[in-house]
C-alpha positions in Angstrom: 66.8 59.9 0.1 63.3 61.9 0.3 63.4 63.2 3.8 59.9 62.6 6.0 58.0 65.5 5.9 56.5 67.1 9.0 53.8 69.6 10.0 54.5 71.2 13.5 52.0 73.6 14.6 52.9 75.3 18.3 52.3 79.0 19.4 55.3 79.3 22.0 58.2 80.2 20.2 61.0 78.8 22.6 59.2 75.3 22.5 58.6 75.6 18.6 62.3 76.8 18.6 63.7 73.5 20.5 61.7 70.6 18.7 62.2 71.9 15.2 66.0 71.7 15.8 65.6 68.1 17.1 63.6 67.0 14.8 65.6 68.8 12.1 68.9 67.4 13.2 66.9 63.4 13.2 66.9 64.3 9.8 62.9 65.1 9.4 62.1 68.4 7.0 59.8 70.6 9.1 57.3 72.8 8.5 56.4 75.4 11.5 52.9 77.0 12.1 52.7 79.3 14.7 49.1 79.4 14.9 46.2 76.8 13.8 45.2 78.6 10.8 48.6 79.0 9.4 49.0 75.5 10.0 46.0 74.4 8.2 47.6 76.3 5.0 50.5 75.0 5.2 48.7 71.6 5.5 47.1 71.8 1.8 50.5 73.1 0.3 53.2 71.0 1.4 51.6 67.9 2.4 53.0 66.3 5.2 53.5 62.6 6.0 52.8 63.2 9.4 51.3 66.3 11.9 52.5 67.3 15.2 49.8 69.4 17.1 49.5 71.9 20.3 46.2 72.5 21.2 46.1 75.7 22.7 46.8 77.8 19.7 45.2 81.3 18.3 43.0 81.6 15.3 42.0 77.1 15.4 42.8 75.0 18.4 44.5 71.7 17.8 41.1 69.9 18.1 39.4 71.5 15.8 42.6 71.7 12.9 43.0 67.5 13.9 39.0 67.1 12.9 39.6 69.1 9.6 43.0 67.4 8.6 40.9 63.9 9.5 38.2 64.7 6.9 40.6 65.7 4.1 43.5 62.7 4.9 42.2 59.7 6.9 45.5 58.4 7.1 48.0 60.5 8.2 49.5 60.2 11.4 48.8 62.8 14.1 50.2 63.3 17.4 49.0 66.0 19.8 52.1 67.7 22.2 49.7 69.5 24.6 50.0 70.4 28.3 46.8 69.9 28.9 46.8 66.3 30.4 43.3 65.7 31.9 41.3 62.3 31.0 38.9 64.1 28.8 41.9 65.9 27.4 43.3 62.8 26.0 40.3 61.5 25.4 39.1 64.6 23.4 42.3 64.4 21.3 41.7 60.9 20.1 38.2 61.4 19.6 39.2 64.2 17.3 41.5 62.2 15.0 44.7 62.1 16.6 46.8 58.5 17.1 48.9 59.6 19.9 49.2 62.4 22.8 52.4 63.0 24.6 52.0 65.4 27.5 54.5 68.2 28.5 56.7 68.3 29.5 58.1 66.0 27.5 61.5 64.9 26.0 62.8 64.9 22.4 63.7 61.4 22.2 60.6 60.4 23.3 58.5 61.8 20.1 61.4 60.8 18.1 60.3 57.2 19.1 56.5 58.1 18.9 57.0 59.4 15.6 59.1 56.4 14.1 56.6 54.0 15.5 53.4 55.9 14.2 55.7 56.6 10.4 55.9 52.7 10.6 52.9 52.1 10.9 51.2 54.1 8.2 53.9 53.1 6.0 56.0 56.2 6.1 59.3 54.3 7.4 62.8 56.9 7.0 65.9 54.7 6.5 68.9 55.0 5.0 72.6 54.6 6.2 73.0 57.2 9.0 69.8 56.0 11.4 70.4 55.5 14.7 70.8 51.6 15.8 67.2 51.1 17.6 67.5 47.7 18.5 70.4 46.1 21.1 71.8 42.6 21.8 73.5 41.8 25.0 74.5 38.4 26.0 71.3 36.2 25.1 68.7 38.9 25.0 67.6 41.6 22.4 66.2 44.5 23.6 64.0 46.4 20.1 63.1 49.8 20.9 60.9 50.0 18.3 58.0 47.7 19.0 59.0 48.0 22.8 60.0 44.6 22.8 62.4 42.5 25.1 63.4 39.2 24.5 65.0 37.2 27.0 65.3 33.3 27.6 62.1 32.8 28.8 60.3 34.5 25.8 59.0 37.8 24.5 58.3 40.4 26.6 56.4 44.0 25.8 57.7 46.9 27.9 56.3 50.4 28.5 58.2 53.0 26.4 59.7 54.6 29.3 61.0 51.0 30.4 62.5 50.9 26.6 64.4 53.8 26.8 65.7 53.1 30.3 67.0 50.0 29.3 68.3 51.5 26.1 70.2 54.1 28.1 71.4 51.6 30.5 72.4 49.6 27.5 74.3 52.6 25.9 76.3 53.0 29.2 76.4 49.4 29.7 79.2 48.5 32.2 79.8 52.2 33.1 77.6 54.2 35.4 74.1 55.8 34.4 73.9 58.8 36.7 70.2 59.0 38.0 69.5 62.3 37.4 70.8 62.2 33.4 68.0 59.3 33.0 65.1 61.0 34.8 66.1 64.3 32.6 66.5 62.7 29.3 62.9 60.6 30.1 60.3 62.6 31.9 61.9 65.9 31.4 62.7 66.8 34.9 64.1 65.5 38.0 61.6 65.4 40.7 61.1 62.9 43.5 57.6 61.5 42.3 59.6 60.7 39.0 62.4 59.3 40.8 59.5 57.4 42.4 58.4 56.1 39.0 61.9 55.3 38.0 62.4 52.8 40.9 58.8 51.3 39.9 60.5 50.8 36.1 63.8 49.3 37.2 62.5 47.1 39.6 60.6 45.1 36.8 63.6 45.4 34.1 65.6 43.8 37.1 62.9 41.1 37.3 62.7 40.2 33.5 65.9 39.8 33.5 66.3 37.8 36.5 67.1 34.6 34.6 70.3 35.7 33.2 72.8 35.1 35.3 75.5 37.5 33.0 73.1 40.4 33.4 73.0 42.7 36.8 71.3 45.6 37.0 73.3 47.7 40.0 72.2 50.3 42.1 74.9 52.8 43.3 73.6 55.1 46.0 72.9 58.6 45.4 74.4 58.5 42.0 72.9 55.9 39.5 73.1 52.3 37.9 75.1 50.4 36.1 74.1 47.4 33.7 76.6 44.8 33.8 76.8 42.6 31.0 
């Protein structure tokens, strides 16, 4: 099967180094631009089906190569991977064409998600036998990674993406222990106490949208993790 094709322009080569073999071993052909001008060549030769862009880069920031790739493809997907993570940041980035901005630090499975979700949406879906299962059922509810969807006997419910893959790791570890600070690592990155923070904030409403189902328990275990049992 034609692999997805993807445009990855970053100036720090340990970064570059990291996200090309993730996104290589997801099974994605990428296409590495060191620099914004590079990346803007390599643009009008191979053609990607969707971009991944740093801002700060040498020779054409991400902004101004996201503006240019707009004009000549309205629709292909473009994600920005920047540290910079003020308002008008964000807001800068959309304004210039992109669909999505994930700030750094960041981890892979996160724009793996991003990426699938965007690909779906401009019609650039990648499946053949060997994709990973994205979508769960336990007991009486279904939990669809994703459209960040969980469904549960008292309806549908939409969930943040870091809720999705929470519940997706606890569901992958289901009646074992999830040790806290594997989750925190594999979802923002880093373990730090105002993520830790965040983390309570996340399981706290997973626990109550699944309150209903008496067969599903969400444990705490102190100083070490949770376990979903199920």
């Amino acid at each position: 099967m034609k692999k997805i094709k993807v445009l990855y322009a970053e100036d720090e080569p340990f970064l570059a180094r990291i996200v090309v073999d993730g996104l290589s071993s997801s099974g994605y052909e990428v296409n590495l631009a060191l620099d914004g001008k590079l990346a803007w060549s390599q643009l009008q030769e191979n053609k990607p089906d969707i971009c991944i862009l740093d801002i700060m880069m040498p020779q054409k920031d991400g902004y101004t190569l996201a503006t240019e790739i707009r004009k000549l493809d309205p629709n292909i997907p473009i994600i920005f991977l920047s540290a910079k993570a003020l308002t008008e940041d964000v807001v800068k980035g959309f304004k210039s064409g992109g669909n999505d901005y994930l700030k750094k630090p960041f981890s892979i499975d996160e724009l793996l998600v991003r990426m699938e979700s965007l690909l779906k949406r401009f019609g650039h879906e990648q499946k053949d036998e060997t994709d990973v299962v994205r979508k769960y059922q336990f007991r009486n509810c279904v939990l669809d990674v994703l459209t960040q969807k969980l469904k549960t006997s008292t309806g549908e419910h939409s969930l943040s993406y870091k809720e999705t893959i929470l519940l997706e790791l606890l569901l992958k570890n289901r009646n074992n222990t999830l040790e806290r600070e594997q989750a925190l690592i594999k979802i923002w990155g880093e373990d730090s106490f105002y993520n830790g923070r965040s983390m309570d904030v996340f399981m706290a409403h997973l626990r109550k949208l699944l309150k209903n189902e008496p067969e599903i328990q969400i444990m705490s275990l102190r100083g070490v993790g949770y376990k979903l049992i199920c």
